[in-house]
Structure formats: structure tokens, C-alpha cells
C-alpha positions as CSV (number, residue, x, y, z in Angstrom):
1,X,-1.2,-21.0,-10.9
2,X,-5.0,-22.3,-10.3
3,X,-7.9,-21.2,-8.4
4,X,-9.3,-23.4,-6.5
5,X,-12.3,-23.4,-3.5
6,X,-12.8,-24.4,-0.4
7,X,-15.9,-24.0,1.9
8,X,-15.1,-22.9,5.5
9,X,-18.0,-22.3,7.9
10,X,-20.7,-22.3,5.3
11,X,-18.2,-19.7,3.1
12,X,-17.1,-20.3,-0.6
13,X,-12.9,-18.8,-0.6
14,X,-11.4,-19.1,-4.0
15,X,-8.1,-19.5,-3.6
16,X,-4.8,-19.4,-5.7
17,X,-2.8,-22.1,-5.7
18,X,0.8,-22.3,-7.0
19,X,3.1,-25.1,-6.8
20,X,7.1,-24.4,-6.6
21,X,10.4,-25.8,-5.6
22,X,10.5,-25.7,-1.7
23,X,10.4,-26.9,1.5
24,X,7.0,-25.7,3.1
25,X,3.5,-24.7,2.1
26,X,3.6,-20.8,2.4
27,X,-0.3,-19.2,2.8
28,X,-0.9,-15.4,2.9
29,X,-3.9,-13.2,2.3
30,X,-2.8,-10.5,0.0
31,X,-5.8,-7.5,-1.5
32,X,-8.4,-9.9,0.1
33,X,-7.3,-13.0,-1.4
34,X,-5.9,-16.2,-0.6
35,X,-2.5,-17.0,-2.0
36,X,-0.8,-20.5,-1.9
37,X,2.7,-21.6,-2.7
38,X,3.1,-25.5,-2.2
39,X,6.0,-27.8,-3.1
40,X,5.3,-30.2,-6.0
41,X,3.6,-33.1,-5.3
42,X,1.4,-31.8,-2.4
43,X,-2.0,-33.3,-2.3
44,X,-4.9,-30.5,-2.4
45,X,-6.5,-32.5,0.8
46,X,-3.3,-31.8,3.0
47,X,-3.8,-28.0,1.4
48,X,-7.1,-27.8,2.4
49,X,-6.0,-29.6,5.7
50,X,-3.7,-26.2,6.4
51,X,-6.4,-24.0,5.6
52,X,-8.5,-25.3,7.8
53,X,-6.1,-25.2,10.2
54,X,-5.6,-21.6,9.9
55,X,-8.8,-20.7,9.0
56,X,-9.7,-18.3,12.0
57,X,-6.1,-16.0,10.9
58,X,-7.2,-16.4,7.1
59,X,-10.8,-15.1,7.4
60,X,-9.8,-12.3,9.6
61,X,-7.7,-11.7,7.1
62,X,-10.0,-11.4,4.4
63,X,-12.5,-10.0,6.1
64,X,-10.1,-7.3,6.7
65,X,-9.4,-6.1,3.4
66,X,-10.7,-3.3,2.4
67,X,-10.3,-1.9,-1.3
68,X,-9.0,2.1,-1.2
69,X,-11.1,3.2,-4.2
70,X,-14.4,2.0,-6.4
71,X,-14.2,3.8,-9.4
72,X,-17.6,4.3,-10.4
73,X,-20.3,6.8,-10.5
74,X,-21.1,6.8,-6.6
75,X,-18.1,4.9,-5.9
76,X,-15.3,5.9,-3.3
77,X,-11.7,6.4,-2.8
78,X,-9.8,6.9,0.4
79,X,-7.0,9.8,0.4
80,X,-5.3,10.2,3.8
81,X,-7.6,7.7,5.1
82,X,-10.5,9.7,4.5
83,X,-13.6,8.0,2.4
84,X,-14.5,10.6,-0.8
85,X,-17.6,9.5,-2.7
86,X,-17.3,10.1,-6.7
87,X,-19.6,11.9,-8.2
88,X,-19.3,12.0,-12.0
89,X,-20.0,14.8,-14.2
90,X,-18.7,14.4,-17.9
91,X,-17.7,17.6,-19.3
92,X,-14.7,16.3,-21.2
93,X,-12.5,18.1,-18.8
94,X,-9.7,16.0,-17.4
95,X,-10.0,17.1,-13.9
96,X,-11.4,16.9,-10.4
97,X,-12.8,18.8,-7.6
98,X,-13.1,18.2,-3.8
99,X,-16.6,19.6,-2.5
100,X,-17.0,18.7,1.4
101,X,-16.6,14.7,1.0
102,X,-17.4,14.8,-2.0
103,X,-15.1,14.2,-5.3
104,X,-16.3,15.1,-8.5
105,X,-14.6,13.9,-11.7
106,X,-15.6,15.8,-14.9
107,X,-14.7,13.1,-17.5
108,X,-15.5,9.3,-18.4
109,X,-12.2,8.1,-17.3
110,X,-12.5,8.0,-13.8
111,X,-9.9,6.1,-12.8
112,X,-7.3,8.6,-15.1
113,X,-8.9,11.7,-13.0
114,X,-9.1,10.2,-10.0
115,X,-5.2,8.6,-9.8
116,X,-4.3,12.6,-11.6
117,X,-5.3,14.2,-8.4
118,X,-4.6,11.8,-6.2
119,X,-1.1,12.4,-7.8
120,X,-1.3,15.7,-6.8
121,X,-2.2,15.9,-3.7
122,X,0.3,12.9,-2.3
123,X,3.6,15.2,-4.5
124,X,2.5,18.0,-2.5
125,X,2.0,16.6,0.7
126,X,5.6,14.6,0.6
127,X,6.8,17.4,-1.0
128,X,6.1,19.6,2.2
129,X,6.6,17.1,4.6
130,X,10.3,16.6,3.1
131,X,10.9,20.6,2.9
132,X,10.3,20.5,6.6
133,X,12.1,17.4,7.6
134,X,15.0,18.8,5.6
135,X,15.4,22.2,7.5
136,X,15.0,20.6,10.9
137,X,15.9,16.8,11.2
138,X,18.4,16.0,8.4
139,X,21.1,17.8,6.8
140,X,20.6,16.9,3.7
141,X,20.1,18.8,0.0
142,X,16.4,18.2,-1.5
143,X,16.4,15.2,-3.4
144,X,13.9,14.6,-6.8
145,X,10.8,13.0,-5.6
146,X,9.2,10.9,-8.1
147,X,5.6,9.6,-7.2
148,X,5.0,5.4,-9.8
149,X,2.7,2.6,-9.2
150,X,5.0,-0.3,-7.0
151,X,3.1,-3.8,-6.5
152,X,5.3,-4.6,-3.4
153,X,6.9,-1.4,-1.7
154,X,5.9,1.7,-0.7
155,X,9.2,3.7,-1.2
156,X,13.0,3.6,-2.9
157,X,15.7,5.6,-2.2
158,X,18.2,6.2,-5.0
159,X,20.8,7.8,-3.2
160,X,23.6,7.8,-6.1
161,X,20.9,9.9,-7.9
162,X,20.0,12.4,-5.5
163,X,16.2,11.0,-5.7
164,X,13.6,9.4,-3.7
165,X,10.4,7.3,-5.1
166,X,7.5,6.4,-3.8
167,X,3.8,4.5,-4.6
168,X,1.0,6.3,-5.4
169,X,-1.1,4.1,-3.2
170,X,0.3,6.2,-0.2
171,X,-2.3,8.4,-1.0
172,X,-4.5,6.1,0.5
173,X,-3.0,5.7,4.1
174,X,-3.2,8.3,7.2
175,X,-0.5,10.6,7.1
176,X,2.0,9.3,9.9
177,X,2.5,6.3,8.0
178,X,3.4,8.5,4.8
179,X,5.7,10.4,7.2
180,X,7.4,6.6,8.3
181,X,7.8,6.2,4.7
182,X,9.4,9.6,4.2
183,X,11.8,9.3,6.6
184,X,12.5,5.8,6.5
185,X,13.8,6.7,2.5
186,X,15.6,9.8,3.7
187,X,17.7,7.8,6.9
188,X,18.9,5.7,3.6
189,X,20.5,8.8,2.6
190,X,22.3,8.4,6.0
191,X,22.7,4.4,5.7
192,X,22.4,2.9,2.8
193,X,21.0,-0.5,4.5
194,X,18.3,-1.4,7.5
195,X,21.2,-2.1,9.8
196,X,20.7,-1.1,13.3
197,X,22.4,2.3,12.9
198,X,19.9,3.0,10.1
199,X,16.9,2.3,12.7
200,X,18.4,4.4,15.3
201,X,18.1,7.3,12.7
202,X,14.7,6.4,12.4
203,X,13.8,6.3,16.1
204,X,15.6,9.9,16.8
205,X,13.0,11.4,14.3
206,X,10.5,8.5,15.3
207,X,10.7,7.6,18.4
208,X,7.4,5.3,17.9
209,X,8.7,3.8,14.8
210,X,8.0,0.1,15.5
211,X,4.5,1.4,15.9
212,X,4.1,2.7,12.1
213,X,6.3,-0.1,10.9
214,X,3.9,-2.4,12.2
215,X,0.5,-0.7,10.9
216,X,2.1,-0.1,7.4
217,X,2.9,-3.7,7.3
218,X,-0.8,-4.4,7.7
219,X,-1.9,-1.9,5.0
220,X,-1.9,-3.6,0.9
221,X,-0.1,-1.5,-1.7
């Protein structure tokens, strides 16, 4: 992989470039950045021909992207879609605490603190949201809910284990897209597949599913 730049309307883009065994240039903005897989022995000019090409999609694209936390002193990070400035206040205590919009962290590692609560608060919400789903919508015993970091999903569902996972980065989203994700991982308790029996289980809970599945798609883990 390189990095590369291209200036498109009087705008430097870096972008990453990656050549591979296959058929067709494949270009996609992912956490603000633009990616490139090319087949080997494609020129950079026809590249930078493509991005041109697309390059109203591509700076939407980036334009778009918006990080879900800064951790610094005075930085920010989004739970439930919700913008909390940090304020730090090192006591050596391992711990935060919400005051109006307001998050203060009482240690030097604010990342540790911050990703701790944020632990916290997305385990209790799913946790609820899943106690609740279970006594109306699914008949179904409460599976182990484990909360990791995933680069590319937002959920798993380990149904031979009695146990559903899912990213920490949910945090960061509104809640009715946590709720898609929640029941999406429970209908694989039903289906173990995204066949169109397992969708229909979504939509009877869901009816708006396509909505969420959509807007999730457009969200970075």
C-alpha cells in the first residue's frame, strides 16, 4: 500500500493506493479517507482519471465523515448520537462522570476512561433493550452479551454458544440503529443466515427495517 495525492478543485486528498489481483479498480471512502484497490499494472493517470470521474461522490464522501470522539482535554465524544465535551480533571481515579453535556474524566488516560464508560453505558443499554425484546418479541432464553472492538461489523451472533457480541463503537450511533443491530443478532437465533425468512423476522419486529439498514450502512465502525 502507498499514499498518494491528488488535487481536486483546489483540494489536496491523500489517498491509499493498493494494487491486487482483479478485474476492476474498486474506490471507497472509509473513516474519511480514500481507499484504492487497482489491478497490477494500472497506470496512476487512468487512477486519477477515475477519481476525477467520481469526484463529486468521493468528496461528499469525505466531507461527510465525522470522527465520534477527540480525546483530549476539550475534546468530544458522541454516545447515542449526542456530542459530550471532555473535560479532564486528573485525580488518578479511573473513572468518569456525566454533568449536563459535559464528561469529565479524572485521570490521564483519557481514551481508557472514556472507552470504560462508554462500555458501560452501551452493556446496559443492550442489556435492557434485549430484557425487553425477550419478554415480548422473541421466545428465546437470555443469551451472554459480550461488548469488543470489531473493524468491520457491528454485531455476531454465536448461536451454538448461547451468546451475542457486539462493537463498542455502537455507543456512538442513535439508539434505533442499536435496536436494528440487536434484533438483527437475535433473528439469527431464529435463522442462522440473511435469507429471506430471516428478514421477515426482522420486519415483524421492524417493520422499517430497510430504513435502519440503510443509515447503519452509512455510519463507520
Amino acid at each position: 500500500m502507498k499514499e498518494y495525492q491528488i488535487q481536486i478543485n483546489d483540494e489536496t486528498i491523500v489517498y491509499q493506493l493498493t494494487y491486487k489481483h482483479m478485474q476492476n479498480i474498486r474506490m471507497r471512502v472509509r473513516d474519511g479517507q480514500l481507499l484504492i484497490s487497482a489491478p497490477y499494472g494500472t497506470s496512476l493517470t487512468y487512477i486519477e482519471q477515475m477519481i476525477h470521474t467520481y469526484q463529486k461522490r468521493i468528496l461528499t464522501q469525505i466531507h461527510a465523515f465525522q470522527p465520534y470522539y477527540q480525546y483530549n482535554d476539550g475534546g468530544y465524544v458522541l454516545i447515542f448520537n449526542q456530542r459530550y465535551r471532555l473535560v479532564v480533571r486528573d485525580i488518578g481515579v479511573k473513572r468518569c462522570q456525566c454533568h449536563g453535556h459535559d464528561l469529565y474524566v479524572y485521570h490521564y488516560d483519557i481514551q481508557g476512561c472514556v472507552e470504560k464508560e462508554c462500555y458501560r453505558i452501551l452493556y446496559d443499554y443492550i442489556e435492557e433493550r434485549m430484557i425487553d425484546y425477550l419478554a415480548h418479541d422473541f421466545d428465546l432464553d437470555m443469551p451472554r452479551i459480550e461488548i469488543k472492538k470489531y473493524k468491520s461489523r457491528w454485531g455476531s451472533c454465536y448461536y451454538k454458544e448461547q451468546r451475542v457480541s457486539f462493537h463498542l463503537g455502537l455507543v456512538h450511533l442513535e439508539k434505533e440503529l442499536i435496536d436494528y443491530v440487536i434484533v438483527h443478532e437475535l433473528c439469527h437465533f431464529l435463522y442462522h443466515d440473511h435469507s429471506a425468512s430471516f428478514y421477515h423476522e426482522i420486519a415483524k419486529r421492524l417493520p422499517h427495517y430497510q430504513i435502519l439498514q440503510k443509515r447503519l450502512k452509512e455510519k463507520h465502525t
